[in-house]
C-alpha positions, 0 to 999 in steps of 0.5 A, spaced: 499 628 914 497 634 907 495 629 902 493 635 898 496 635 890 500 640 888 498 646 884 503 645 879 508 641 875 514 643 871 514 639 865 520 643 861 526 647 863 531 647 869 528 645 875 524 639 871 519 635 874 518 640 881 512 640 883 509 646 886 503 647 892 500 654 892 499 656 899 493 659 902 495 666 901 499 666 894 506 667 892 510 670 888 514 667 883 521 668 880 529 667 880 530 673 885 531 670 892 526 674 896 520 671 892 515 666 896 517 661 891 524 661 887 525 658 881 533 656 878 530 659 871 535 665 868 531 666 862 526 668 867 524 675 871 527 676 877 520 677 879 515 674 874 508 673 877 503 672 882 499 666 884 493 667 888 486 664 890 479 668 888 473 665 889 476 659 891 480 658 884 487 659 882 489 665 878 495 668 875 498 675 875 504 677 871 507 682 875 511 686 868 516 680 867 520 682 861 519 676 857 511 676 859 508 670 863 504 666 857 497 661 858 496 656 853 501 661 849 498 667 850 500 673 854 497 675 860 496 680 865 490 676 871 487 670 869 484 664 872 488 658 871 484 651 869 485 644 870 490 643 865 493 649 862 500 650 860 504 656 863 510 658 860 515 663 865 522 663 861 524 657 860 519 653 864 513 650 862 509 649 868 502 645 868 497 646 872 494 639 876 489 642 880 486 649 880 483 650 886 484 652 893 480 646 896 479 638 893 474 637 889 472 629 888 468 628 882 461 625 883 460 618 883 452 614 881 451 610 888 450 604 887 442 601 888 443 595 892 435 591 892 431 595 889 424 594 888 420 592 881 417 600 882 423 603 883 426 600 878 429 604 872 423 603 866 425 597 860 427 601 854 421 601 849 422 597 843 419 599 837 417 593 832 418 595 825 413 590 821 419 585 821 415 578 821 421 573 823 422 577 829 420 573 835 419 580 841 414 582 836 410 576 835 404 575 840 401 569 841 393 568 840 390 566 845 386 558 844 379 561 846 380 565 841 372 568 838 373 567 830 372 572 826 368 574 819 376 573 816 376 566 820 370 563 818 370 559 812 364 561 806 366 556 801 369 562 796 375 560 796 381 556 801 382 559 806 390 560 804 387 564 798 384 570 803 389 570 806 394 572 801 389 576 798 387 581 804 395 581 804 396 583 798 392 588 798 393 592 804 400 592 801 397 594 795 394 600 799 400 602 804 404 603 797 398 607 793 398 611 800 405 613 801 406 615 793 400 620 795 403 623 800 409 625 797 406 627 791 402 632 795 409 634 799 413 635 793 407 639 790 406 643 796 414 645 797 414 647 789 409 652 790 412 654 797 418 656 794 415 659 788 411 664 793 417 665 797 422 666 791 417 672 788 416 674 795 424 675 797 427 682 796 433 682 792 439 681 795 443 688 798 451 689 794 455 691 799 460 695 797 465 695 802 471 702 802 478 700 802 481 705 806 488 701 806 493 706 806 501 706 803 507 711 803 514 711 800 517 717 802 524 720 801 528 726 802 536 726 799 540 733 801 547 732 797 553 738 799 558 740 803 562 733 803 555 730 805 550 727 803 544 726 807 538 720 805 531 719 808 527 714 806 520 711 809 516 706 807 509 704 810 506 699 808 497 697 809 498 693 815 502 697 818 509 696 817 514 702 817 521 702 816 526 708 815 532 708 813 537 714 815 544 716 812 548 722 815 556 721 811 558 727 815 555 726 822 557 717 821 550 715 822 547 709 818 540 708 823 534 703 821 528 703 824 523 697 822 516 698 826 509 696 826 505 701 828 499 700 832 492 700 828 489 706 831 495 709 830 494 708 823 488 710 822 490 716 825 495 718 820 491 717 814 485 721 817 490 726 817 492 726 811 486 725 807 485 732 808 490 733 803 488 728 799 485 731 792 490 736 793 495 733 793 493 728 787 491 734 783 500 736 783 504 735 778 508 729 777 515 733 777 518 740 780 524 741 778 529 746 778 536 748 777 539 746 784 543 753 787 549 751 793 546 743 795 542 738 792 535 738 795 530 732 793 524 729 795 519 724 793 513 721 795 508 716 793 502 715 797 495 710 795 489 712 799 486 704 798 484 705 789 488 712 788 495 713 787 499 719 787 507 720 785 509 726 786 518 729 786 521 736 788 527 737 786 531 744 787 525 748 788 520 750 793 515 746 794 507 746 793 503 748 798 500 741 798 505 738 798 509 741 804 503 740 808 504 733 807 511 731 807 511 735 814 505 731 817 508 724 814 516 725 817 512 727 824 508 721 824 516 716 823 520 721 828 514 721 834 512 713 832 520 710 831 524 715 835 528 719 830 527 727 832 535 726 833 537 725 827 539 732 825 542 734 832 550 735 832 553 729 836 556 734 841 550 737 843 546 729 844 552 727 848 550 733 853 543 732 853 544 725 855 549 727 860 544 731 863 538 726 863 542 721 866 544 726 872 536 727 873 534 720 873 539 718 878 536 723 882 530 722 881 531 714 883 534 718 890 527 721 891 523 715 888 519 715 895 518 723 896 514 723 890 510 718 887 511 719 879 518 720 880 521 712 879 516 713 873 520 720 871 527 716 872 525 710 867 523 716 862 530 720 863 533 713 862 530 712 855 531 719 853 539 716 854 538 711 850 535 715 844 540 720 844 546 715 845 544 710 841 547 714 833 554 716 837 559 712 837 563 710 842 558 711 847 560 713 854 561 708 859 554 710 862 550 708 856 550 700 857 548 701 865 543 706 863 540 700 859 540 695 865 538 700 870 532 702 866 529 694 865 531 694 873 527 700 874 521 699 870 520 691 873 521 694 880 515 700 878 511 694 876 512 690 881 510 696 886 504 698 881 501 690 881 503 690 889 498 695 889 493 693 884 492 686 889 491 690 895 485 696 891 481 690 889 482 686 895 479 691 899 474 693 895 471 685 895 472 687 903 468 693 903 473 697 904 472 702 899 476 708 902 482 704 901 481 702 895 479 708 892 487 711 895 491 705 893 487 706 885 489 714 886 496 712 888 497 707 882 495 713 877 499 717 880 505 713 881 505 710 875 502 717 869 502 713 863 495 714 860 496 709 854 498 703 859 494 697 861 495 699 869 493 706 868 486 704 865 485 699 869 484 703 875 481 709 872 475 704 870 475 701 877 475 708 881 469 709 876 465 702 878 466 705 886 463 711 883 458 707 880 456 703 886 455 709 890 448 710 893 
């Protein structure tokens, strides 16, 4: 009969209570039917994660759920898994009651039954503090005990009287010892300190740069019957919101992003290249308009220094230009809006046409290894040229679907694939591993990505072991 306890214990969500044993080999995990292990959870993937054992431990493999597979409220992608940690997969809070592929039994003290005097452990030392009353600290004296010089009697005085005086004296003495020594440490410790104070350098003042970067940006074109409006702000902690508003084409779009930190850095590199020129505009260019109204507006503070500067109805200055190109590339690439000044017609035809590639793409997902990653691409191109036109064709809601399905499916493959290059470097099997890590790049060619990095660092480390 198995006695072994269970790996894990749901304590929250639709199957409360359930208990779960991670075979030897692993299993994988969500609510589709074909997992090794499948839980009743709607809120999770349809293939979640990976349990498996290395080194004799419990590890987790998120396998790119959607909602992302949590440890101790923390995302994960391959950790190792430890006596009491709390994973959350959908709705399911899953405790972890024993972490490792054996039975490990705490080591007990043994007992030691008729030891002998010289094995037995040593009596505590016991430190007498000069207390008279205590009896531990009191040893009797011997009855042929030789008297001493103190204990003979010379007729000065009664024996009580010496006594008391050699004990007041030596109390006496105790006392004058102890304020001696801690006259000289104050006076040793006053000139150390000195010497060190005359000694130490001044401290440094560190002047740190403030390199926060923050724009307001906007762009109005009135005329014809329409008005079009352009409005970015982008705030120190990387915060961006844009605001497009098109009356003839019927579009109202909203973008609220944060932005990754080296994006951000990128983008204000750029323009501190145009920073003293720009700083060294004019307030305000403005002429007469001629046909449509044209303005723009911009405000950027580099860290201490701020510069406003509007154009209206007239060509902009150079510097200016320069600027204002660079900041609308930067929120049309980081939030999606190079389709923004595109009829809707011709959106509608390019989305019809990337649905068709993708479609076909899927088709062929096995003739060539990068070709489900290119369908999940067309797919978003779909979405994004859609997303502003209104009504949307039927094929719009099931471009969205197919690409969430499809893009589980690809990183399903990809860390089936990952499982197997590792496990057959730790085997020896270097040939193949190094052709499943190039099928992963292949396969899955986005070099931003976790997966695709990860397997460049790992075709390196064979690279390195090499003789």
């Amino acid at each position: 009969m198995d006695t072994k306890a269970p790996h894990l214990l749901i304590e929250e969500g639709p199957e409360k209570g359930r208990e779960i044993t991670i075979p030897v080999n692993g299993a994988r995990i969500g609510r589709a039917e074909e997992n090794d292990i499948r839980i009743g959870d709607a809120a999770m993937s349809r293939f979640q994660c990976r349990m498996y054992f290395r080194d004799d431990f419990l590890h987790i493999m998120d396998l790119g759920s959607t909602n992302e597979s949590l440890v101790n409220n923390k995302p994960v992608s391959d950790v190792a898994l430890r006596f009491g940690d709390k994973i959350l997969i959908g709705e399911s809070l899953i405790k972890v009651l024993n972490d490792g592929l054996h039975e490990k039994t705490a080591k007990q003290p043994a007992a030691t039954p008729g030891l002998n005097e010289s094995e037995a452990e040593p009596a505590p030392i016991i430190f007498n503090m000069g207390d008279e009353n205590t009896e531990a600290a009191t040893t009797p004296e011997p009855e042929n005990k030789t008297p001493s010089l103190m204990d003979v009697d010379l007729g000065l005085g009664r024996r009580e009287d010496l006594d008391e005086a050699k004990e007041r004296g030596s109390r006496n003495n105790g006392l004058s010892m102890l304020l001696v020594t801690l006259v000289t440490m104050l006076v040793v410790f006053g000139a150390g300190f000195l010497i060190i104070m005359k000694s130490a350098p001044p401290p440094k003042v560190t002047v740190v740069e403030d390199n926060s970067l923050q724009i307001h940006y906007e762009k109005v074109i009135a005329g014809d019957g329409n008005i079009f409006r352009y409005a970015l702000n982008l705030n120190p902690d990387g915060k961006v919101t844009a605001e497009v508003h098109d009356l003839l084409q019927q579009q109202s779009i909203t973008r609220d992003e944060t932005i990754a930190k080296d994006q951000l850095v990128s983008l204000r590199k750029q323009l501190v290249g145009n920073k003293d020129s720009f700083i060294s505009l004019q307030g305000e260019y403005e002429g007469l308009p001629v046909g449509a109204h044209e303005s723009y507006r911009i405000t950027i503070i580099f860290g201490k220094d701020a510069k406003t500067v509007r154009v209206a109805n007239q060509l902009e200055p150079d510097a200016f230009k320069q600027v204002r190109e660079k900041i609308e590339a930067f929120a049309n690439n980081e939030l999606g809006l190079n389709n923004i000044h595109i009829p809707p017609e011709k959106l509608r035809a390019l989305a019809a046409e990337s649905w068709e590639n993708a479609q076909q793409l899927y088709i062929e997902r096995d003739v060539k290894n990068g070709n489900l990653w290119e369908a999940t691409q067309k797919l978003k191109d779909v979405i994004a040229l859609l997303e502003t036109i209104e009504p949307k064709p039927e094929y719009y809601q099931e471009a969205v679907v197919l690409r969430q399905e499809w893009l589980e499916g690809l990183m399903l493959h990809i860390r089936n694939m990952e499982f197997e290059a590792i496990r057959y470097h730790t085997l020896g099997e270097i040939r193949k591993s190094i052709e499943l890590n190039r099928r992963i790049i292949a396969t899955f060619p986005d070099k931003t990505h976790t997966e695709y990095k990860e397997a460049v660092n790992r075709l390196n480390q064979i690279d390195q072991e090499r003789p």
